[in-house]
C-alpha positions in Angstrom: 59.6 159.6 116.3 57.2 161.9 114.8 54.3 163.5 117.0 50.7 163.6 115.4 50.8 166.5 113.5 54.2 165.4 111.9 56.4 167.0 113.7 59.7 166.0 115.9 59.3 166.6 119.7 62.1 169.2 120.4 62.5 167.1 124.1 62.5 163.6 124.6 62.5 162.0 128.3 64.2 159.3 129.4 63.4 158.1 133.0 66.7 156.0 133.4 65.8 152.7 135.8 66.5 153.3 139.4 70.5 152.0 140.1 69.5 148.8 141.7 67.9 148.0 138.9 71.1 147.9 136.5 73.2 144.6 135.9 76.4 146.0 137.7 74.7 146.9 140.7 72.7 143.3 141.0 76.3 141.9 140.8 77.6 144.3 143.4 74.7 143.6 145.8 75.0 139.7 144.8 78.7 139.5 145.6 78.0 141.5 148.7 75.7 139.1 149.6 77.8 136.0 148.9 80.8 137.6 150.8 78.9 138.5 153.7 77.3 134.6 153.7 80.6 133.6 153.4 81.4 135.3 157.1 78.8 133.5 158.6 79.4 130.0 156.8 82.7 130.3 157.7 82.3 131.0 161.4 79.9 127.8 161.2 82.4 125.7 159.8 85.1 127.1 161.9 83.7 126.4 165.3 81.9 122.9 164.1 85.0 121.5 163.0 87.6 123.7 164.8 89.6 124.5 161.5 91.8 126.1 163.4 91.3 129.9 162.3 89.2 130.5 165.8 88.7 127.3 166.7 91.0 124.8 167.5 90.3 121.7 166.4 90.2 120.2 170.5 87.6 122.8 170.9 85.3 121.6 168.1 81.8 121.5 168.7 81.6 118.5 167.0 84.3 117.4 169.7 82.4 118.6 173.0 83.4 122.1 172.6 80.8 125.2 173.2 80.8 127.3 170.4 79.8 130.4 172.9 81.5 129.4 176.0 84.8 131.3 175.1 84.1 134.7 173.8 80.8 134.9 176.3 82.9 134.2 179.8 86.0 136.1 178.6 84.9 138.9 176.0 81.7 140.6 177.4 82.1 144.1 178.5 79.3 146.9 179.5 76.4 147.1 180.3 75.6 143.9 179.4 78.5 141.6 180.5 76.3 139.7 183.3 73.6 138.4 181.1 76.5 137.4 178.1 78.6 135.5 181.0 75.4 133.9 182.6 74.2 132.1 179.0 78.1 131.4 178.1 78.1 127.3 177.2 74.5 126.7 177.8 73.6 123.9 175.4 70.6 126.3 174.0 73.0 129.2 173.9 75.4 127.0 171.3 72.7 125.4 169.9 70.9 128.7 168.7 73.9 130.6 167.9 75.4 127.8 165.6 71.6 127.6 163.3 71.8 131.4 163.5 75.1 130.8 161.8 74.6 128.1 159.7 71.2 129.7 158.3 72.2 132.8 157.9 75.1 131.6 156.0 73.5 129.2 153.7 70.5 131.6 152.9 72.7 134.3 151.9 74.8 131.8 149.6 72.4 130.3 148.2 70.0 133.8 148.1 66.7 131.7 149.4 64.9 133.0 152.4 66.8 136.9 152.6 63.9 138.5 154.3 64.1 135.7 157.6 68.0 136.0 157.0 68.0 139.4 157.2 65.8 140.0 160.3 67.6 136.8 161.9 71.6 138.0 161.0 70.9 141.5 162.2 69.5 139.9 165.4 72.9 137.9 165.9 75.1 140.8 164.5 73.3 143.7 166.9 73.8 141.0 170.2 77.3 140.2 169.1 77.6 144.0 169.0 76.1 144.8 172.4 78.4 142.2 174.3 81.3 144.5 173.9 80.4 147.6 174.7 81.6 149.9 173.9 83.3 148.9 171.1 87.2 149.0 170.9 87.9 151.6 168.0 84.7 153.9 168.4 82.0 155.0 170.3 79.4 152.6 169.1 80.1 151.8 165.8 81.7 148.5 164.6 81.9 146.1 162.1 79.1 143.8 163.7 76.0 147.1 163.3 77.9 147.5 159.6 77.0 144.1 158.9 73.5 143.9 159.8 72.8 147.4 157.9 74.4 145.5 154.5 72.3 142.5 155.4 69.0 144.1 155.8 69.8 146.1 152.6 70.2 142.7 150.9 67.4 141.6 151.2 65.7 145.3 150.8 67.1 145.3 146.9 66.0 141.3 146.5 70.2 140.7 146.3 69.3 136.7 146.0 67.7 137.1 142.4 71.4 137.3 140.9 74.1 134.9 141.5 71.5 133.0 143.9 68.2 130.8 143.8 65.9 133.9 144.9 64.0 134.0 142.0 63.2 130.1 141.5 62.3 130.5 145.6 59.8 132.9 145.4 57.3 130.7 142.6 57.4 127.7 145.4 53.9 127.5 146.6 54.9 127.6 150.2 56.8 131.0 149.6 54.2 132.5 148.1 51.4 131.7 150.5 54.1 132.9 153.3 56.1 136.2 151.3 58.4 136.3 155.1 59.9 133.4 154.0 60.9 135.3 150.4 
């Protein structure tokens, strides 16, 4: 590369492209993202069928069992334990907690709709969190406020463009007239 007087620049500058940019990180944030749909597909499928992991199967939602009932009558601690244990087996109560998981879940697999999953998922994730309070091992932190940082940082870095349909979602019409639903 020659300047215009003929000479060689003694400096060259490279701006290197920010780290979410590069292929391995896509695939880090992309296998985050499948993992972490995985969680919540799985505790779908769990407490629909009653695979037995959580759910047995005689508890099955698809078998009359409430998917809430259990953890919010027994589990609820703090500050909060009253209002957990006075929504514990309501039919809207199991009905919104098992599209929370069954959304969440799918949108993160299949990487459509991050930005509703995201705001959605930490929703769930920060109530699961406040039903036990405190939490077990640690002041305040757990797993549950871990999980709803990674998922809001999914869909910050556009983690459904790689391993996922995110790309192909955002050029439908109906996405890009409403960008929430990217």
């Amino acid at each position: 590369m020659n300047t215009r007087h003929g000479h060689r620049p003694l400096v060259r500058v490279v701006t290197p492209k920010p780290l979410t940019e590069s292929a391995a990180a896509r695939y880090v944030w992309a296998v985050a993202r499948l993992a972490l749909g995985w969680v919540f597909l799985w505790a779908f499928l769990d407490k629909l069928f009653g695979l037995g992991h959580e759910t047995p199967a005689a508890k099955a939602w698809t078998k009359g069992g409430s998917p809430t009932e259990g953890f919010l009558k027994f589990s609820p601690k703090g500050p909060f334990a009253g209002f957990y244990h006075d929504i514990a087996g309501a039919a809207w109560a199991d009905w919104l907690f098992m599209i929370g998981l069954g959304g969440v879940g799918a949108a993160l697999i299949l990487g459509i709709g991050m930005r509703i999953a995201a705001a959605g998922g930490a929703a769930l994730l920060v109530m699961m969190w406040s039903a036990v309070l405190p939490p077990e091992n640690n002041l305040f932190m757990d797993d549950h406020l871990v999980y709803a940082l990674l998922i809001v940082g999914l869909a910050l870095v556009s983690a459904g463009d790689t391993l996922g349909l995110g790309r192909w979602w955002a050029k439908v019409p109906l996405v890009k007239r409403l960008p929430v639903l990217k």
